[in-house]
MARMARKE-248830 format. One line per 4 residues: number of its first residue (from 1); their letters; for each residue z, x, y of N, C-alpha, C. Coordinates in Angstrom, 1 decimal. Atoms other than C-alpha are relative to their C-alpha. Example, Ala and Ser with C-alpha at 12.3 -4.5 7.8 and 13.67 -1.06 7.14 Angstrom:
<nodes>
1	AS	0.0,0.9,-1.2,7.8,12.3,-4.5,0.0,0.9,1.2; 0.0,-0.9,-1.1,7.1,13.7,-1.1,0.8,-0.8,1.1
</nodes>
This chain:
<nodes>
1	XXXX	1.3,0.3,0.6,113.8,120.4,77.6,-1.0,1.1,0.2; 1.3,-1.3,-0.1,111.6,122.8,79.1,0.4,1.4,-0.4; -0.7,-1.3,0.6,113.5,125.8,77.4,-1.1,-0.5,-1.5; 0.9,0.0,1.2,112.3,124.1,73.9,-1.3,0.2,0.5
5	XXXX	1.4,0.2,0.1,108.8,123.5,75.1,-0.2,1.3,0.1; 0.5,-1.9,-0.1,108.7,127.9,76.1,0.2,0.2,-1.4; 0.3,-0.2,1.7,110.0,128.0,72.0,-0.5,-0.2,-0.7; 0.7,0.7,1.3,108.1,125.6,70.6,-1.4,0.9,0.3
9	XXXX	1.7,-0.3,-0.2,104.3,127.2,72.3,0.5,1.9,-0.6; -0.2,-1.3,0.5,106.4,131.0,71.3,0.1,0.1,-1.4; 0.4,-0.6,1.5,106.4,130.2,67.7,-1.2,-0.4,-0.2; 1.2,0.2,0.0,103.3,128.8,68.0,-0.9,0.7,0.0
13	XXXX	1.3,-1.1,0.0,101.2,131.1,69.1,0.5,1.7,-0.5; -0.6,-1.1,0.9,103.5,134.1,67.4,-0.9,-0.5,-1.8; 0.8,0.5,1.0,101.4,131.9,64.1,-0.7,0.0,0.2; 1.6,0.0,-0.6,98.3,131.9,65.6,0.0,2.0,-0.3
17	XXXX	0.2,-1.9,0.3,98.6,136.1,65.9,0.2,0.2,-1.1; -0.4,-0.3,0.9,100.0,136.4,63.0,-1.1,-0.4,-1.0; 1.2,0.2,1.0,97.3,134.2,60.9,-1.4,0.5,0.2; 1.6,-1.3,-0.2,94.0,136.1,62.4,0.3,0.9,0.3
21	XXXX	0.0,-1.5,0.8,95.6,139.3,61.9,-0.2,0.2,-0.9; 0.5,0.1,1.3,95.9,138.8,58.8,-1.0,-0.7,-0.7; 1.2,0.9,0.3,92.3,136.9,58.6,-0.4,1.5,0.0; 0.1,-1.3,-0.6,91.4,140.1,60.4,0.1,1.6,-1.0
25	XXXX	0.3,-1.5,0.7,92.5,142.7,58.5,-0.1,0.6,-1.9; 0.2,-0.4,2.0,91.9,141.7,54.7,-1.3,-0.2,0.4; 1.1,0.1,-0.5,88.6,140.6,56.4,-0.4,1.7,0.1; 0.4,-0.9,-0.2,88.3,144.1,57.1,0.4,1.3,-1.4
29	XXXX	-0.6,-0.8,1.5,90.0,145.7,53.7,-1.0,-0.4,-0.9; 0.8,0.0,0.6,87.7,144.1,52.0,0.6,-1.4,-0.9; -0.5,1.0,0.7,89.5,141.1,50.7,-0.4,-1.0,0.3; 0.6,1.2,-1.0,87.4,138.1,52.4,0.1,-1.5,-1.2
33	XXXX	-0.3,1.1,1.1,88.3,136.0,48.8,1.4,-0.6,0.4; -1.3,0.3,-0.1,92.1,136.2,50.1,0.4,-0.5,1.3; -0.6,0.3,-1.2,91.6,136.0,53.8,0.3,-1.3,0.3; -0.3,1.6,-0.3,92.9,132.6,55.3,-0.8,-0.7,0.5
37	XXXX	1.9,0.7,-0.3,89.5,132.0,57.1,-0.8,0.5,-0.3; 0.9,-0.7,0.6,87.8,133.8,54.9,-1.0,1.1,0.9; 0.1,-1.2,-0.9,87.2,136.1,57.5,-1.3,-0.2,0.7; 1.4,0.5,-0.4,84.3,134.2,59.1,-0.5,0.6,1.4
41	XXXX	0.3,-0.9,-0.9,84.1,136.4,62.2,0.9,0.9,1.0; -1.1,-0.6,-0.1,86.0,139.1,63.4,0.0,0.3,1.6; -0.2,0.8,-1.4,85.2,138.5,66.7,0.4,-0.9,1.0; -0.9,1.5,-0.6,86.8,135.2,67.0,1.3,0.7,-0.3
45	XXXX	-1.9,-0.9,0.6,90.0,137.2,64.8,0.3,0.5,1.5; -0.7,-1.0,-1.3,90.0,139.6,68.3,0.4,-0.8,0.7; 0.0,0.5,-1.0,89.5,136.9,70.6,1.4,-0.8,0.2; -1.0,0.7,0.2,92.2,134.6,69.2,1.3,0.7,-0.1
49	XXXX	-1.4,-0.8,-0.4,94.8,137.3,68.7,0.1,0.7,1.3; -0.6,-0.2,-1.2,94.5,138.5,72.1,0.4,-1.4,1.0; -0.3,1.4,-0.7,94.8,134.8,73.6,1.0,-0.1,-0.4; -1.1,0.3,-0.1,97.6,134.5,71.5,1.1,0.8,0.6
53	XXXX	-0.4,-1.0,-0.6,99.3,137.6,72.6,0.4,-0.5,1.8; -0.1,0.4,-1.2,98.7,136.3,76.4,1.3,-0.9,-0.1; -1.1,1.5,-0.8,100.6,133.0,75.8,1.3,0.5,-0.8; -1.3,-0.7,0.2,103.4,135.1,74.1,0.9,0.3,0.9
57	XXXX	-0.7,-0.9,-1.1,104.1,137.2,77.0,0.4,-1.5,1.2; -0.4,0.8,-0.8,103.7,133.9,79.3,1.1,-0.9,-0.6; -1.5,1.0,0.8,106.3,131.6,77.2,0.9,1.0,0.0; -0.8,-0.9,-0.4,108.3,134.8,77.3,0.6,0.2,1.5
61	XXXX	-0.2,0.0,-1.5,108.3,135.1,80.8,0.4,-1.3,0.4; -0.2,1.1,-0.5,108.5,131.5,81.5,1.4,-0.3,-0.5; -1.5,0.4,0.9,111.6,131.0,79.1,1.0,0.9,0.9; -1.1,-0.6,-0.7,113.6,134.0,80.8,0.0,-0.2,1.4
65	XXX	-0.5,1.0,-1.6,113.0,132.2,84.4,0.7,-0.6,-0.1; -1.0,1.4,-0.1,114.7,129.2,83.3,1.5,0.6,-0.9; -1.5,0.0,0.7,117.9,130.9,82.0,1.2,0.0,1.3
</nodes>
């Protein structure tokens, strides 16, 4: 069980980076019609993709302990 629970928060927050990158960087191309949060501050985009990033590396790390 605690193997899924490191997979389930690793695809998780791999969707979290992935959707305010790309909030992030049409937000910044110039596309704010197409972005997914319409690109409402690109400050939260940074904040939230390095948070996600964190809990990557930790579900990462936590998952290859328990093998």
């Amino acid at each position: 069980m605690p193997k899924a629970l490191c997979l389930i928060s690793l695809v998780a927050s791999i969707l979290v980076v992935v959707l305010f990158l790309a909030d992030m960087a049409m937000g910044l191309l110039g596309m704010q019609d197409l972005a997914p949060l319409r690109s409402a501050s690109t400050l939260m985009d940074l904040v939230f993709i390095v948070a996600g990033v964190v809990l990557i590396v930790m579900s990462w790390i936590t998952y290859r302990e328990q093998r």
